[in-house]
ZALUMKOL-236113 format. One line per field, with one value per residue (C-alpha): x, y, z; residue in one letter. Coordinates in nm, 3 decimals. Layout:
BEGIN
xx [X	...] .
yy [Y	...] .
zz [Z	...] .
res [A	...] .
//
This chain:
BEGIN
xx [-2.917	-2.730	-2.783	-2.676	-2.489	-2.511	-2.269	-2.414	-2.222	-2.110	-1.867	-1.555	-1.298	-1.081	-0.806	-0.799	-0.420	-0.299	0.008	0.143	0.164	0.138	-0.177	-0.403	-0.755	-1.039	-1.205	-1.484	-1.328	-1.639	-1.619	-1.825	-2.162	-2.390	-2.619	-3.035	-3.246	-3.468	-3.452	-3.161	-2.974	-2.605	-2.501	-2.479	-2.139	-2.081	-2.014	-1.666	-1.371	-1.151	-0.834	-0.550	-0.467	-0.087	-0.247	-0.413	-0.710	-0.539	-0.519	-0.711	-0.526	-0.402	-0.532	-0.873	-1.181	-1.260	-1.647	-1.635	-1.248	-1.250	-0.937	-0.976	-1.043	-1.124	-1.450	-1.701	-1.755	-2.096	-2.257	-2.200	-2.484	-2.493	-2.466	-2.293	-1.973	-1.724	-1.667	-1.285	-1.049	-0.842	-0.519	-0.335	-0.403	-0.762	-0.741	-0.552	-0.751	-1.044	-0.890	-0.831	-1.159	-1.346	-1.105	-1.300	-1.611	-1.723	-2.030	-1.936	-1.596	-1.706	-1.929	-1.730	-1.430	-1.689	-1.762	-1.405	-1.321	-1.606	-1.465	-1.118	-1.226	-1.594	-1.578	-1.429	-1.640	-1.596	-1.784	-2.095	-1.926	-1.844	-2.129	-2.362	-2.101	-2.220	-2.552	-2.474	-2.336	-2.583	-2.804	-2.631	-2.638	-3.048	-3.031	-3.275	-3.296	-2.906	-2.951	-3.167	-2.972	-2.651	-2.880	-2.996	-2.644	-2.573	-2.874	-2.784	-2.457	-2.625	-3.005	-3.102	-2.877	-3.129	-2.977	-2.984	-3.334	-3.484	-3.311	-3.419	-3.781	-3.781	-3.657	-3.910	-4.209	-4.069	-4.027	-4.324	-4.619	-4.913	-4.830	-4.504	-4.611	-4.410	-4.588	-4.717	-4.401	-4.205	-4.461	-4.437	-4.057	-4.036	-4.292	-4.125	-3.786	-3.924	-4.088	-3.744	-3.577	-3.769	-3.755	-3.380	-3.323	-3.181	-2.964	-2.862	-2.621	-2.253	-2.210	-1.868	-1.681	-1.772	-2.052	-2.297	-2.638	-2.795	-2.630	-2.740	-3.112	-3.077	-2.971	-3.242	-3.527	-3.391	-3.385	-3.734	-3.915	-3.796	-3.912	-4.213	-4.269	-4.174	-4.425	-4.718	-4.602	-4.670	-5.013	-5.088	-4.985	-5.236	-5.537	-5.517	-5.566	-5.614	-5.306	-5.100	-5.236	-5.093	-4.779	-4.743	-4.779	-4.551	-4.291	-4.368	-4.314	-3.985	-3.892	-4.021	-3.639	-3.609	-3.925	-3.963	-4.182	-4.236	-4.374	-4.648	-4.695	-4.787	-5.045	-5.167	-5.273	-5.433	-5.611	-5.778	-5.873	-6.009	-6.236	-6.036	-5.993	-5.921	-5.629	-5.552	-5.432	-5.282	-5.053	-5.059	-4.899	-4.629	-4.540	-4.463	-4.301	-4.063	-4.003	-3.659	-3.684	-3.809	-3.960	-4.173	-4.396	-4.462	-4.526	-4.798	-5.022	-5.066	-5.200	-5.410	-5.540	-5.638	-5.814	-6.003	-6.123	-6.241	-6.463	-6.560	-6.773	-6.622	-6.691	-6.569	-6.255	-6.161	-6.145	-5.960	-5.705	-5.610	-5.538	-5.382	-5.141	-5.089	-5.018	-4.737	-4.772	-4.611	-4.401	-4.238	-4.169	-4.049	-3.787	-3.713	-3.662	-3.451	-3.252	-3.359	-3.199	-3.451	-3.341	-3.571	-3.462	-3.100	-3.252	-3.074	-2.737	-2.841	-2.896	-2.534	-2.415	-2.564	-2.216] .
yy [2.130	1.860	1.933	1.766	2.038	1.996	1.990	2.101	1.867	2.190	2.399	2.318	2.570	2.534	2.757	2.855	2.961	2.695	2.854	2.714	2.323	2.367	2.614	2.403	2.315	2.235	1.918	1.868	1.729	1.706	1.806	1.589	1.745	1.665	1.827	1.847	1.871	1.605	1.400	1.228	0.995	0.974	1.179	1.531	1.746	2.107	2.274	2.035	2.207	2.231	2.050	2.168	1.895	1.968	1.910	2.160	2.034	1.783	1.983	1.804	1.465	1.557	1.198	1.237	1.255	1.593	1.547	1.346	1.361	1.009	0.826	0.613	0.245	0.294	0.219	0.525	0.542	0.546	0.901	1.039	1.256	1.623	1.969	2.296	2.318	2.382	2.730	2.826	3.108	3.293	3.330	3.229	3.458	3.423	3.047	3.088	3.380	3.111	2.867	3.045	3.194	2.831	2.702	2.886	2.755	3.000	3.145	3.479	3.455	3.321	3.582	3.865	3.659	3.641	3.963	4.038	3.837	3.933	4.273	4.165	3.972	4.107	3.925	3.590	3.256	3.154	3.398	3.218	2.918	3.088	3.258	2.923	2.770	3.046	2.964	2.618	2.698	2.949	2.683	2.393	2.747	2.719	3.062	3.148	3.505	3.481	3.122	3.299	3.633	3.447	3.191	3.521	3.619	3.276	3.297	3.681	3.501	3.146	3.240	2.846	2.692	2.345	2.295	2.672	2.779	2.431	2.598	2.913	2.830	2.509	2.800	3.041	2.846	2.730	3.056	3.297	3.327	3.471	3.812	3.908	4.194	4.073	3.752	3.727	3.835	3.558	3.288	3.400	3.411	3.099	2.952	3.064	2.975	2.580	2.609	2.731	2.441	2.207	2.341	2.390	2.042	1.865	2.190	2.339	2.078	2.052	1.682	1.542	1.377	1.019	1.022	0.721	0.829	0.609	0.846	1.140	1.017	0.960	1.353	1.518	1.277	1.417	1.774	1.733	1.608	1.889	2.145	1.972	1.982	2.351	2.428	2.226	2.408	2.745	2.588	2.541	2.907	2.979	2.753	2.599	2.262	2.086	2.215	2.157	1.757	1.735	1.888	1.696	1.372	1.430	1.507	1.191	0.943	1.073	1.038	0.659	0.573	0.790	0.893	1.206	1.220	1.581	1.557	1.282	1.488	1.839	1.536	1.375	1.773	1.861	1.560	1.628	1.985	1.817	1.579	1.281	1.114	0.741	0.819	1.137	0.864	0.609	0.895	0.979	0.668	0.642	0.972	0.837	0.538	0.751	0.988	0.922	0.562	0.601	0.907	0.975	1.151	0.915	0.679	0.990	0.952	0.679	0.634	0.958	0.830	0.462	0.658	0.878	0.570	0.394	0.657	0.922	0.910	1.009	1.384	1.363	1.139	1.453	1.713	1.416	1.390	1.764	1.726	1.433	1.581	1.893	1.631	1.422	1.404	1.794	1.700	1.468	1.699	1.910	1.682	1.582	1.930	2.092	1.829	1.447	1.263	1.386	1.698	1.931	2.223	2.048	1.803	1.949	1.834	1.535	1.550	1.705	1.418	1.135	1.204] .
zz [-8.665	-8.850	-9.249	-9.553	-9.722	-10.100	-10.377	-10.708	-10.908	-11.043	-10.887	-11.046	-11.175	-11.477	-11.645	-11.979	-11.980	-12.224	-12.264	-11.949	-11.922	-11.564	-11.538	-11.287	-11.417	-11.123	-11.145	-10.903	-10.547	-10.286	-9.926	-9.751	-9.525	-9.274	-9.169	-9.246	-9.522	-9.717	-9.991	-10.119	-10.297	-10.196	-9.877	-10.059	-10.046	-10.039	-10.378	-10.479	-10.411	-10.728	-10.742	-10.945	-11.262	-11.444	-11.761	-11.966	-12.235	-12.490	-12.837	-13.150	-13.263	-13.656	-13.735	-13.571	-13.810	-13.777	-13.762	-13.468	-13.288	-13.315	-13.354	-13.714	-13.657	-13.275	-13.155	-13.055	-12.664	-12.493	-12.484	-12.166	-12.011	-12.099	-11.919	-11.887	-11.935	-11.597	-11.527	-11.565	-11.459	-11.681	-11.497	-11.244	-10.984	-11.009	-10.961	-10.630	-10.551	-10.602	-10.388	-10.093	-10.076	-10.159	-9.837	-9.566	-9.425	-9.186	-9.397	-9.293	-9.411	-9.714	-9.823	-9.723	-9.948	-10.206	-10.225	-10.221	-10.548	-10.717	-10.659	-10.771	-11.016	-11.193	-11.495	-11.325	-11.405	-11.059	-10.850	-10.926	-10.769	-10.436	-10.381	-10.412	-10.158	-9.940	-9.954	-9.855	-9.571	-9.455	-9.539	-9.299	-9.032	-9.069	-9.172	-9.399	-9.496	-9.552	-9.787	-10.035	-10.047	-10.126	-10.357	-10.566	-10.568	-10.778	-11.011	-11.085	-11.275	-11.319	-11.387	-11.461	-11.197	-11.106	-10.735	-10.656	-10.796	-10.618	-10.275	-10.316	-10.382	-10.106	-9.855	-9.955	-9.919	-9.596	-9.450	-9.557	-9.347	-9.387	-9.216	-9.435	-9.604	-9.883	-9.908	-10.236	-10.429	-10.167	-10.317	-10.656	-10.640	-10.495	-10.760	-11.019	-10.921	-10.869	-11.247	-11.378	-11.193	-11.368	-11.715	-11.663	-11.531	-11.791	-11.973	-11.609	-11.447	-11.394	-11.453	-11.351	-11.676	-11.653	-11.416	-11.477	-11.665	-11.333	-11.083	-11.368	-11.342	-10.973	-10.911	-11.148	-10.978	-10.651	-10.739	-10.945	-10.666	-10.433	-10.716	-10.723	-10.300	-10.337	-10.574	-10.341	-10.034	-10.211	-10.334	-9.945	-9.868	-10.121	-10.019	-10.342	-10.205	-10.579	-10.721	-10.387	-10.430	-10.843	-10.684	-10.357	-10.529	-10.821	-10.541	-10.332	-10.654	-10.732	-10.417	-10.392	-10.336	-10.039	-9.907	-9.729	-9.452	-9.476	-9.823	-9.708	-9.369	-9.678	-9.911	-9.582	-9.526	-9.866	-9.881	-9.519	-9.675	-9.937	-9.718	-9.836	-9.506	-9.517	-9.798	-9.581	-9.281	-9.524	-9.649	-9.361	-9.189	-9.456	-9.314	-8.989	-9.167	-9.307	-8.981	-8.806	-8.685	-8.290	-8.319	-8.000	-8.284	-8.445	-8.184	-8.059	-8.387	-8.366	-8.010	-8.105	-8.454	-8.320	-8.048	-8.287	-8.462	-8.160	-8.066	-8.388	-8.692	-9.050	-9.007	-8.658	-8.758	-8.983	-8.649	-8.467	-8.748	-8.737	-8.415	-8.441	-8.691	-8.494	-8.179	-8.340	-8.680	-8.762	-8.476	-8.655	-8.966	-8.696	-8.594	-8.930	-9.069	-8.739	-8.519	-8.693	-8.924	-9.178	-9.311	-9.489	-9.670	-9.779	-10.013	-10.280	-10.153	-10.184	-10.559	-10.590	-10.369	-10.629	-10.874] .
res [X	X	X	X	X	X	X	X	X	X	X	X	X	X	X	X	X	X	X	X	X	X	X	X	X	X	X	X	X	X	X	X	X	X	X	X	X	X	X	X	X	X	X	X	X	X	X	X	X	X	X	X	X	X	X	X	X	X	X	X	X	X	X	X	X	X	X	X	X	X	X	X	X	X	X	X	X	X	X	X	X	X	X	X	X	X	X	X	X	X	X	X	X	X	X	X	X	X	X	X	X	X	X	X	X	X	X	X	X	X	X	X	X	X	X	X	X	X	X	X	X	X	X	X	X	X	X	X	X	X	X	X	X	X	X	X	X	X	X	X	X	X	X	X	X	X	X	X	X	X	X	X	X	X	X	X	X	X	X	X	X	X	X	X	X	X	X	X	X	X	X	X	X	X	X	X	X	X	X	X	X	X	X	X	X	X	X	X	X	X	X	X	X	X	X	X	X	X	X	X	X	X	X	X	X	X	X	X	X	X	X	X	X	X	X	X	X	X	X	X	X	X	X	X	X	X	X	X	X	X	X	X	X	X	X	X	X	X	X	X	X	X	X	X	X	X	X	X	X	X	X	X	X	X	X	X	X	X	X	X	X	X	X	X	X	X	X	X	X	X	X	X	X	X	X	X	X	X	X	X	X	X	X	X	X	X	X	X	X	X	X	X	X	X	X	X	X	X	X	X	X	X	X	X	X	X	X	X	X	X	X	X	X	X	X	X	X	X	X	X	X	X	X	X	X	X	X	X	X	X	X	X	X	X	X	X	X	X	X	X	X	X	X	X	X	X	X	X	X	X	X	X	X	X	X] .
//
């Protein structure tokens, strides 16, 4: 299953050693991915892979104004967008240590590495960094359990980490059913992780020095809108067909610039719950729209649908459109979210991939 493997814009390295001219500082490289999920903007990366820079951070200027660092008589710059600092490693050792460990991409490897360093290294800034590369690549596996074990590992270090919590709760809602025994602490988890992401959104990034506020805006919307689609999907789980709706939509119009055709597929749902059947198939339809171009799925509901409207009254039309959108209609989200080009629980790397 291909998947686009995301890159929070956040997991750089940096030393602290400033007694060494030569202590490397990471700056956020990206490695590019593939692979499946949903939304995004830019092709998302995997977690950037830090680079090593000669210099260390510049030391104050004696003539800058001290209130603002400004040189005198130089003219202010504009305000580039804000967000947590990188994390940084505090010697040498645990900056190659770092580096090895960030060079494997077997997901196995990785975690066991990770678990290594955080061993080594408990106090390091960089496990968090490692472990949420982990995820991604358990994510781009299509392994779920293993995605949000290694995505809990990140938010034990980084509890209001925007591109992790939004994974953890997309993957979640994706993979509870109604017979885990565990299901109402999975939805509630998941819930809460997709609330946190959105409070968290604009104090939780890792935004590259001298990333455009666009590309900024473009990343949040991204991440926002998958927050928003987990938090629907767990509204479904639960019936709540009215809530799932406010959600759903909220998650479809910030993703107007790249629809997702799973999203429409979830509101195309509600809305048939909720008796609303002639927007039901319009949302419907821009589901298909938005399907992987050729989809024999889509080309399926629509033969079924323009057959059900040939031949059924309203209260029929509503039977014939579940099984419509059992026929070709899921199908398609099917295809999207495991082989198409349409990938569903990577949106995230999208976001990362905006920078």
């Amino acid at each position: 299953m291909s998947a686009l493997t995301f890159s929070q814009t956040s997991a750089g390295a940096q030393s602290t050693n400033q007694s060494s001219p030569n202590q490397p500082s990471a700056s956020q490289g990206t490695t590019s991915g593939q692979p499946g999920q949903t939304q995004q903007p830019p092709r998302q990366s995997p977690p950037q892979n830090p680079q090593t820079n000669p210099q260390t951070s510049p030391q104050p200027n004696a003539q800058q104004n001290p209130q603002t660092g400004q040189q005198p008589g130089t003219a202010s710059q504009p305000a580039q967008p804000q967000g947590k600092r990188q994390p940084q490693a505090k010697s040498q050792p645990e900056y190659t240590a770092y580096q090895q460990a960030d060079a494997l991409t077997d997901p196995v490897a990785l975690e066991a590495a990770a678990n290594d360093f955080a061993a080594k290294y408990p106090d390091s800034e960089l496990r968090a960094a490692l472990y949420q590369k982990t995820m991604l690549l358990y994510q781009n596996a299509n392994n779920a359990e293993k995605t949000i074990e290694s995505g809990r590992k990140v938010l034990q270090l980084d509890a209001d980490n925007p591109v992790v919590l939004v994974t953890v709760a997309s993957v979640i809602s994706e993979r509870t059913h109604e017979t885990d025994l565990d299901r109402d602490e999975r939805l509630n988890e998941a819930a809460k992780d997709a609330q946190k992401a959105i409070q968290s959104m604009d104090t939780g990034l890792m935004i590259p020095p001298g990333t455009p506020p666009e590309r900024v805006q473009a990343a949040k919307s991204m991440l926002l809108s998958m927050a928003y689609a987990a938090l629907g999907n767990v509204d479904m789980n639960r019936n709540n067909y009215p809530s799932a709706e406010v959600n759903l939509r909220k998650a479809a119009d910030l993703s107007q610039g790249q629809p997702d055709a799973v999203i429409y597929l979830r509101l195309a749902v509600v809305l048939d719950h909720e008796k609303k059947y002639p927007e039901a198939l319009t949302v419907a339809n821009k589901a298909v729209e938005a399907a992987p171009a050729g989809s024999p799925a889509a080309w399926g509901w629509r033969q079924c649908w323009d057959d059900a409207r040939r031949r059924d009254s309203e209260p029929a039309a509503g039977r014939r459109f579940r099984k419509c959108q059992s026929q070709a209609a899921i199908a398609a989200a099917v295809e999207a979210e495991i082989g198409g080009s349409h990938p569903k629980s990577r949106k995230a790397s999208r976001a990362s991939a905006a920078w």
